[in-house]
ROPAMAR-248362 format. One record per residue: residue in one letter; x negated, y, z of N, C-alpha, C, O in turn. Coordinates in steps of 0.02 Angstrom, whole numbers, padded with zeros to 5 digits, always signed. Example, Ala and Ser with C-alpha at 12.3 -4.5 7.8 and 13.67 -1.06 7.14 Angstrom:
A-00660-00284+00390-00615-00225+00390-00660-00165+00390-00712-00166+00423 S-00642-00112+00354-00684-00053+00357-00645+00002+00394-00670+00057+00402 
END
This chain:
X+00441-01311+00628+00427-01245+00598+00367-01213+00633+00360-01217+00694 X+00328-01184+00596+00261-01161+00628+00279-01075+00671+00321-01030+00669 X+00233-01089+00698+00241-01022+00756+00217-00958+00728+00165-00954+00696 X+00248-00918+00739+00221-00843+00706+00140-00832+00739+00122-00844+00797 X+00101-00808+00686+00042-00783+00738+00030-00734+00746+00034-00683+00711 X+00012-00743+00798-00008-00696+00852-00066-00653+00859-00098-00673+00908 X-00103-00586+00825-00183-00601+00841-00178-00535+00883-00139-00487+00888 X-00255-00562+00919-00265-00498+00979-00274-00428+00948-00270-00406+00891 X-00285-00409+00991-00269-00333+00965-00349-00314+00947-00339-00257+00926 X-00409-00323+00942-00458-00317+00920-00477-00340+00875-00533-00328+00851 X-00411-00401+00837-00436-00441+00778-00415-00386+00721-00449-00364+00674 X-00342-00371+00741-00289-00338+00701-00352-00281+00705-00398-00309+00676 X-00374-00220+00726-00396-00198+00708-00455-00204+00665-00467-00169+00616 X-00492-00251+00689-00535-00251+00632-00534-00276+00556-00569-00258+00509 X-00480-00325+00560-00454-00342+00497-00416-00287+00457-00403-00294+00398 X-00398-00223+00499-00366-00149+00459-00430-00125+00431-00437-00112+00371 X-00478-00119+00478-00555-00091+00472-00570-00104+00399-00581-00060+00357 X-00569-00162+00390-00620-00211+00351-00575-00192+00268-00607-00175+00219 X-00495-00199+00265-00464-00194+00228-00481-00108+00198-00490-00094+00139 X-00481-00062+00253-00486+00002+00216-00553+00013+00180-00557+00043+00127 X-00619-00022+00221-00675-00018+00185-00672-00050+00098-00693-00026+00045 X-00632-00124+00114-00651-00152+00047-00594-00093-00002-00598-00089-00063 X-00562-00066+00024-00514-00013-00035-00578+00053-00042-00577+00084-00095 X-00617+00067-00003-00666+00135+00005-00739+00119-00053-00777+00156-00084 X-00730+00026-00043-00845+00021-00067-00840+00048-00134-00888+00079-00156 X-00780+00040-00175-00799+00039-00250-00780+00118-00261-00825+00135-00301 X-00758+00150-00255-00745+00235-00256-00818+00275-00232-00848+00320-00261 X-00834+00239-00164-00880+00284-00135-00951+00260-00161-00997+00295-00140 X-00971+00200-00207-01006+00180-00231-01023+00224-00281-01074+00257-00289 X-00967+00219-00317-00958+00251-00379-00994+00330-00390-01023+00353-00439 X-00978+00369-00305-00979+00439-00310-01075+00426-00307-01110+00459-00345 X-01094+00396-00278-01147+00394-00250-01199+00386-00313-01245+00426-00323 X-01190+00339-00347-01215+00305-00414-01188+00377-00486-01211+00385-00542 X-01159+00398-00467-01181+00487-00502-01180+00521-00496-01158+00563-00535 X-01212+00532-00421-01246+00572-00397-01318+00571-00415-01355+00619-00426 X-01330+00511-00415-01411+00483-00425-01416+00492-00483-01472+00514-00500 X-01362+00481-00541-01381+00505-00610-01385+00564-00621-01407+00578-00677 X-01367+00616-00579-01352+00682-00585-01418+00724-00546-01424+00785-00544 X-01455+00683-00522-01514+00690-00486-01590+00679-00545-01646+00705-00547 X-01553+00628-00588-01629+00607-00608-01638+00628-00681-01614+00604-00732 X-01679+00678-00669-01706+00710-00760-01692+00699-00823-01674+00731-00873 X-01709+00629-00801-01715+00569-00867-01651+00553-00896-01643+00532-00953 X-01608+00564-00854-01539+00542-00889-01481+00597-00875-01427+00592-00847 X-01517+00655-00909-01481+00721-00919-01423+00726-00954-01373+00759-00941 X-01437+00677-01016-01389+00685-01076-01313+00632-01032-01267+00615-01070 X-01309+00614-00965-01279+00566-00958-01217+00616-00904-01160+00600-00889 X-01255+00678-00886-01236+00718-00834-01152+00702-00849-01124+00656-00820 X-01119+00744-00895-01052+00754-00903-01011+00682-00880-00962+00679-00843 X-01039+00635-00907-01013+00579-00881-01026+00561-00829-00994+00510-00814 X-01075+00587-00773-01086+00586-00708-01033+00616-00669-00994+00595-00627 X-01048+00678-00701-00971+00721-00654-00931+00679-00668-00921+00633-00628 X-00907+00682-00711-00819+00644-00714-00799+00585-00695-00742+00563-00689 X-00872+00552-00682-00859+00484-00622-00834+00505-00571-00777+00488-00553 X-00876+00552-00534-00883+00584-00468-00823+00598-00453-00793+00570-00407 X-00793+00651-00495-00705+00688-00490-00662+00608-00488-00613+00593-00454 X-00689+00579-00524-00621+00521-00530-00626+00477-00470-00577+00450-00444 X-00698+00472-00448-00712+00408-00382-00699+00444-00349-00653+00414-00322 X-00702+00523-00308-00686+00559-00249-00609+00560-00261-00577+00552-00209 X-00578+00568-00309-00487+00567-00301-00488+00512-00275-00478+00513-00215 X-00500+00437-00310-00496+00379-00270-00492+00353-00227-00449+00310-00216 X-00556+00378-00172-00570+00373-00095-00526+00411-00062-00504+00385-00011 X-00500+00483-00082-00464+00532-00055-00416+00508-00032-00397+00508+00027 X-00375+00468-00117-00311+00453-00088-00277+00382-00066-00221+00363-00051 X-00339+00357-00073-00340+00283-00037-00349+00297+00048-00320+00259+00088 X-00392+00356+00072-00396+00363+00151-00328+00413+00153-00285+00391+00191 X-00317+00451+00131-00240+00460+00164-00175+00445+00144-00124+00480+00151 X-00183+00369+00107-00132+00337+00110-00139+00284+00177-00095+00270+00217 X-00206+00260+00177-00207+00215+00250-00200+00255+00323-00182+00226+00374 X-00214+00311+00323-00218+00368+00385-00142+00357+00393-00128+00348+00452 X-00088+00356+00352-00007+00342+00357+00019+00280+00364+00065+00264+00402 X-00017+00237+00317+00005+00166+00319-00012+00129+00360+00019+00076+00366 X-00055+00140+00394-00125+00088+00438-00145+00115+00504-00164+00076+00547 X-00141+00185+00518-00155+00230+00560-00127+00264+00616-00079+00285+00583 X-00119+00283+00662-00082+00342+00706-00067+00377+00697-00019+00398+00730 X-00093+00415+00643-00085+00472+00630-00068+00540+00647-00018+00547+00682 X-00101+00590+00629-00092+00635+00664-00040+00676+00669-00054+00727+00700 X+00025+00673+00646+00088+00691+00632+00130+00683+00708+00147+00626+00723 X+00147+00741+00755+00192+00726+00783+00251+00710+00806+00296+00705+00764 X+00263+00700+00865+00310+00657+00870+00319+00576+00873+00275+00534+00884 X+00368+00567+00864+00380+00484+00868+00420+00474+00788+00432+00415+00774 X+00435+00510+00753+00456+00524+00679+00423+00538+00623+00383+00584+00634 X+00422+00516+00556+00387+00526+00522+00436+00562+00456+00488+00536+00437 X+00407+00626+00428+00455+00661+00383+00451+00637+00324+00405+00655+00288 X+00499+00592+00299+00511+00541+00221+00477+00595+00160+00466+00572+00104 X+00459+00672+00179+00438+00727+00134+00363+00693+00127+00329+00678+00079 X+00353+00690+00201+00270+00654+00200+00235+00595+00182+00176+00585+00170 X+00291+00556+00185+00266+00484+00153+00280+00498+00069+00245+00462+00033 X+00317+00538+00038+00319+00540-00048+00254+00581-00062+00210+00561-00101 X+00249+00663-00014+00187+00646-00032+00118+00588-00058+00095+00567-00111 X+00106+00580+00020+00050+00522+00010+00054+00481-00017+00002+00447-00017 X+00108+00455-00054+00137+00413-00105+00107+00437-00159+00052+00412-00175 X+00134+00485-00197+00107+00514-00254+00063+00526-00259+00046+00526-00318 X+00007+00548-00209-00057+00551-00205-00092+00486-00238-00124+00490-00290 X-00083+00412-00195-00123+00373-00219-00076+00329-00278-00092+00270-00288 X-00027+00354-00309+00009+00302-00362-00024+00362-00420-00006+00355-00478 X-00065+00411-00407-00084+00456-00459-00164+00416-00477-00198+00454-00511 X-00201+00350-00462-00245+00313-00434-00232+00249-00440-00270+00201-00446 X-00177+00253-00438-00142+00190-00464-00143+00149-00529-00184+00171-00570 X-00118+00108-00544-00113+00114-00601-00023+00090-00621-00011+00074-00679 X+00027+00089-00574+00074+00102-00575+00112+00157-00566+00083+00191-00523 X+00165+00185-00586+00219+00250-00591+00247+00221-00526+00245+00165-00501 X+00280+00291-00502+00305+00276-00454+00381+00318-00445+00376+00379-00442 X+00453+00286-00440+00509+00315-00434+00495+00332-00361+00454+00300-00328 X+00535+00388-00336+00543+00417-00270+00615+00419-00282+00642+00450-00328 X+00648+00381-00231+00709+00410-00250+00743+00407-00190+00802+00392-00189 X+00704+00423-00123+00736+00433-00056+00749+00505-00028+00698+00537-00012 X+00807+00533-00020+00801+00604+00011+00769+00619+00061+00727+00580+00082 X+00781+00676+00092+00738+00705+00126+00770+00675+00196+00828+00693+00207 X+00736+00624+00254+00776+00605+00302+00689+00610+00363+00632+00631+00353 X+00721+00581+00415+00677+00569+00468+00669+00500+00486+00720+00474+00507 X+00602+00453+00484+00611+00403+00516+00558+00374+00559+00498+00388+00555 X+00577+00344+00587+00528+00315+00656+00469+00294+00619+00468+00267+00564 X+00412+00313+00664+00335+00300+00644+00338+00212+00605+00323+00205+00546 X+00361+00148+00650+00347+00121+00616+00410+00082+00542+00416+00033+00505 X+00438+00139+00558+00483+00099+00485+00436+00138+00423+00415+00111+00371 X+00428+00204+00443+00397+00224+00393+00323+00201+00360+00298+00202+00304 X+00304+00181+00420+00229+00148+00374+00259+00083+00371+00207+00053+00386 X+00296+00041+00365+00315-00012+00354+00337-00002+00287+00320-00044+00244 X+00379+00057+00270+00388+00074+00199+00333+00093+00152+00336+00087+00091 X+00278+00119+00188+00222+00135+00157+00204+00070+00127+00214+00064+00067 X+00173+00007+00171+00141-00042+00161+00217-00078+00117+00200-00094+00060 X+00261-00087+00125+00308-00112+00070+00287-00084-00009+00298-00112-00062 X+00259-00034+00001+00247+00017-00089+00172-00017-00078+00143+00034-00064 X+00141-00049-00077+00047-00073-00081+00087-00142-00103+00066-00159-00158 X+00133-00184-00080+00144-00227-00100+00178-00241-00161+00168-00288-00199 X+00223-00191-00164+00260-00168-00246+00233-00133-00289+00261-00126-00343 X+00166-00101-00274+00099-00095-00326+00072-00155-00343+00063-00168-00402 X+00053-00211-00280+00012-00253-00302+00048-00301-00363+00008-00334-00397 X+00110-00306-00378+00153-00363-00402+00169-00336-00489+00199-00361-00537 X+00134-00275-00478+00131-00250-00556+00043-00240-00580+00021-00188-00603 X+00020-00275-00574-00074-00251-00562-00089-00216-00647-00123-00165-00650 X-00074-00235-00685-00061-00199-00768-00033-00154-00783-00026-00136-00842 X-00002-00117-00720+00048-00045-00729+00129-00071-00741+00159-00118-00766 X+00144-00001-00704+00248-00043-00720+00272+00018-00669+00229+00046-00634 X+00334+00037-00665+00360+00069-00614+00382+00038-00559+00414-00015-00564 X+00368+00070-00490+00376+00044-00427+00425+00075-00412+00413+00134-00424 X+00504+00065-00378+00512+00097-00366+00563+00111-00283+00603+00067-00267 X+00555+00163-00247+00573+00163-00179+00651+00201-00165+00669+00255-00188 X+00686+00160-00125+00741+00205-00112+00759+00178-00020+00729+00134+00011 X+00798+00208-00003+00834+00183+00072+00925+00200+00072+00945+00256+00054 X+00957+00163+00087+01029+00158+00076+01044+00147+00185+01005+00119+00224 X+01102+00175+00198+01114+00156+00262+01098+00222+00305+01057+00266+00294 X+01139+00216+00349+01151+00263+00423+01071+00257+00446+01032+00210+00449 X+01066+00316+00459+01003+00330+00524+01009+00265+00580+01061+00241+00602 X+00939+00243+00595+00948+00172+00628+00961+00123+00599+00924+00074+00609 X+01015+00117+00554+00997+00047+00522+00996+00049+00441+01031+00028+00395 X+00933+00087+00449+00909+00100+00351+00921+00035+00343+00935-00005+00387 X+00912+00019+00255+00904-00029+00211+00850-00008+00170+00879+00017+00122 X+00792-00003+00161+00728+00002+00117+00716-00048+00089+00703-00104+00108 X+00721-00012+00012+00703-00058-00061+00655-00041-00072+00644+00019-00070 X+00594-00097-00093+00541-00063-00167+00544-00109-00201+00537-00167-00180 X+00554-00091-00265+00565-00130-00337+00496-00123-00375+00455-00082-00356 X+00487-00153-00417+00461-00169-00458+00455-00178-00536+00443-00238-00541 X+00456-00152-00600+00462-00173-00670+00412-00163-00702+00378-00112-00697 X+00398-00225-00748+00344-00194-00809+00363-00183-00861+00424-00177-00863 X+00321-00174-00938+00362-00150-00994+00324-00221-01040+00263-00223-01041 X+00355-00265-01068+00312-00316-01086+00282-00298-01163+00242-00339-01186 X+00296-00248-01199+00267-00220-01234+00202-00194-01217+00151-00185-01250 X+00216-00186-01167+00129-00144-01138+00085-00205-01102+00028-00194-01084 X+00124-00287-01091+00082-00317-01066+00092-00299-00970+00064-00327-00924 X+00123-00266-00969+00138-00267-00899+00166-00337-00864+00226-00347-00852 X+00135-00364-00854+00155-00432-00815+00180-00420-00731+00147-00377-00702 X+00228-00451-00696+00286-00448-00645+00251-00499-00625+00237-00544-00665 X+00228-00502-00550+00211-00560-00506+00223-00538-00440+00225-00483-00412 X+00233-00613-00416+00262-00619-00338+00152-00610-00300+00106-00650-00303 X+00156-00563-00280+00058-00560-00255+00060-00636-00213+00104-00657-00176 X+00000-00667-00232-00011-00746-00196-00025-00738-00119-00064-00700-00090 X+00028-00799-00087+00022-00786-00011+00057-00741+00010+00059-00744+00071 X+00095-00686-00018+00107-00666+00015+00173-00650+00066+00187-00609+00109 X+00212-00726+00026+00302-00726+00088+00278-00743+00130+00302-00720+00181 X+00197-00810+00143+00188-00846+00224+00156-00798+00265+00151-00807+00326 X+00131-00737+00228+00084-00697+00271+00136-00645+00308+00132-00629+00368 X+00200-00615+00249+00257-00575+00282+00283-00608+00346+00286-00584+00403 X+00298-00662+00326+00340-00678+00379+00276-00721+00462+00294-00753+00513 X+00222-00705+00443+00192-00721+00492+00170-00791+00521+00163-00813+00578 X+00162-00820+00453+00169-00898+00466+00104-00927+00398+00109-00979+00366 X+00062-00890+00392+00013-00909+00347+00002-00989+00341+00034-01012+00388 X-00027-01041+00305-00054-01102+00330-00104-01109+00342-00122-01156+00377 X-00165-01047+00308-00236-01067+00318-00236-01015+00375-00293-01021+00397 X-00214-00982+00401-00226-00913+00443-00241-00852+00404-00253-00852+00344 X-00241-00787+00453-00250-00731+00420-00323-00711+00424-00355-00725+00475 X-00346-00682+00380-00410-00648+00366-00406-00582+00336-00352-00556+00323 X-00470-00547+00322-00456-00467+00306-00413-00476+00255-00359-00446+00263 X-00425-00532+00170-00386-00513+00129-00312-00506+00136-00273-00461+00119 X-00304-00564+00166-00215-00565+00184-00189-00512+00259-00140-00521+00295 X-00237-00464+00265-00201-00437+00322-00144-00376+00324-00106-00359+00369 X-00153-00350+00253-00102-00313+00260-00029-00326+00233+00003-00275+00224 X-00002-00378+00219+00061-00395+00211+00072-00444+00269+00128-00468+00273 X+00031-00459+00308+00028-00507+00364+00039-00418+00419+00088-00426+00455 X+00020-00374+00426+00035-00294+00437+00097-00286+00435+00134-00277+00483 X+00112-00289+00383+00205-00280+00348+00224-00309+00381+00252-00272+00421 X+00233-00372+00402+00264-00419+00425+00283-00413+00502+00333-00439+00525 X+00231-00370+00546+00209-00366+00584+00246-00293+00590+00293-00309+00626 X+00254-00226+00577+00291-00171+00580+00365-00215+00559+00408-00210+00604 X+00380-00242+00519+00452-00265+00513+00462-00302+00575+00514-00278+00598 X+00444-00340+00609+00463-00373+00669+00473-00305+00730+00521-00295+00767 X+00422-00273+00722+00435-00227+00785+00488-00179+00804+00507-00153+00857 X+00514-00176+00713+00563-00132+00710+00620-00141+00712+00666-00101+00704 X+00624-00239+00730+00702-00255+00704+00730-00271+00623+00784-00281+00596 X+00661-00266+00602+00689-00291+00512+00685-00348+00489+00635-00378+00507 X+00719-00374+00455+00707-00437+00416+00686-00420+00365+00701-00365+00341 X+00642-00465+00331+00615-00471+00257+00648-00523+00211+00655-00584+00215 X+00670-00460+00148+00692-00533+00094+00638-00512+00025+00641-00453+00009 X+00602-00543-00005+00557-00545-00069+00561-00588-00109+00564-00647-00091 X+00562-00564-00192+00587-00614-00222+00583-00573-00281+00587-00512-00282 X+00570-00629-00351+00567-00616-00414+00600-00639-00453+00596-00700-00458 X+00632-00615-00484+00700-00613-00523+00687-00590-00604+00668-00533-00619 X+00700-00638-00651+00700-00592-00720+00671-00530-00737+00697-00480-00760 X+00605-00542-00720+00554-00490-00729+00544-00424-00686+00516-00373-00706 X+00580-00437-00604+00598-00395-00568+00577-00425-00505+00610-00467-00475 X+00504-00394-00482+00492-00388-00399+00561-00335-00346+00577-00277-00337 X+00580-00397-00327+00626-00333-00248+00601-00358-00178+00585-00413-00156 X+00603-00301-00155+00576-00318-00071+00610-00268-00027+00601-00207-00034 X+00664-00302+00035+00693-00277+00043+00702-00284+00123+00723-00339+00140 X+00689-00239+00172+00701-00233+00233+00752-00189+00258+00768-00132+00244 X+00780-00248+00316+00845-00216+00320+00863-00235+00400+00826-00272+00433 X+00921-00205+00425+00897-00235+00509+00922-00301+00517+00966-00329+00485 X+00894-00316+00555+00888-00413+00582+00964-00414+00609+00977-00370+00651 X+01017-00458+00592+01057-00490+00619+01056-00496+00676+01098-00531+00704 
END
């Protein structure tokens, strides 16, 4: 059985680095590219559709950096707890960007910095497994200390919503890639990585048109 890997702590960061930029080039591109149309004389009649790039690529970047500032980050939230009020926020922020719905259906509780961005990055992975739109959806069952965190997954096949397991990504959870990790695979290789620290096991799996992913504490 292959060995979990291991990377130094300057890789892991830069492979977070690299991941938030490639979520940032196409938003902040976007703002930039009508701006320039919104600059140049000649393509006046184009203005209105300039702005409304702009409004739509600045929500984008917005809520793509403070979903990673939670998911990826230190964040500036004190304490050693993170308020489950604050992660539905930033949730809804970027599933409004999304192109999946998103159920909330966890009360109002307290949980340790890294279960909670571990739940964060669990919802990037139960976005990714609907890429055509579908509802994601989050709950936690269990006593303080030993949550159980679900995120589900459904599409509507009328709408073409197609249900997929995202490629690579049980060898990268569980830390056992075959080619190794790189920026693309680093953030469920991340997940994998907050679930170990916290004492969780990972189970993932697709079922009759149903992504579940489910961390729960390790035996």
């Amino acid at each position: 059985m292959a060995d979990i890997i291991e990377l130094e702590a300057n890789d892991l960061a830069a492979m977070l680095c690299s991941r938030v930029c490639h979520d940032l080039i196409n938003p902040v591109g976007a703002v930039n590219n009508g701006l320039q149309t919104l600059a140049d004389p000649e393509q006046a009649a184009m203005a209105d559709f300039a702005k409304e790039m702009v409004a739509n690529a600045a929500q984008q970047a917005q809520a793509k950096l403070e979903f990673a500032r939670l998911a990826f980050g230190a964040s500036s939230t004190a304490g050693t707890e993170f308020d489950s009020r604050e992660c539905e926020r930033v949730a809804r922020i970027l599933f409004e960007v999304e192109k999946a719905d998103i159920d909330w259906q966890i009360t109002p509780m307290f949980l340790p910095k890294n279960k909670a961005k571990l739940l964060m990055n669990m919802l990037l992975i139960g976005a990714a497994s609907v890429p055509r739109g579908g509802v994601v959806t989050a709950s936690i069952t269990g006593e303080a200390g030993s949550e159980v965190m679900t995120v589900s997954a459904t599409g509507d096949p009328e709408k073409k919503q197609k249900v997929l397991m995202p490629m690579g990504v049980e060898d990268l959870l569980h830390g056992k890639p075959e080619e190794g990790v790189d920026a693309r695979g680093i953030q469920p290789f991340y997940t994998g990585l907050l679930a170990r620290m916290s004492n969780m096991g990972l189970d993932i799996s697709l079922n009759d048109g149903v992504f579940t992913f489910i961390a729960k504490p390790s035996a």
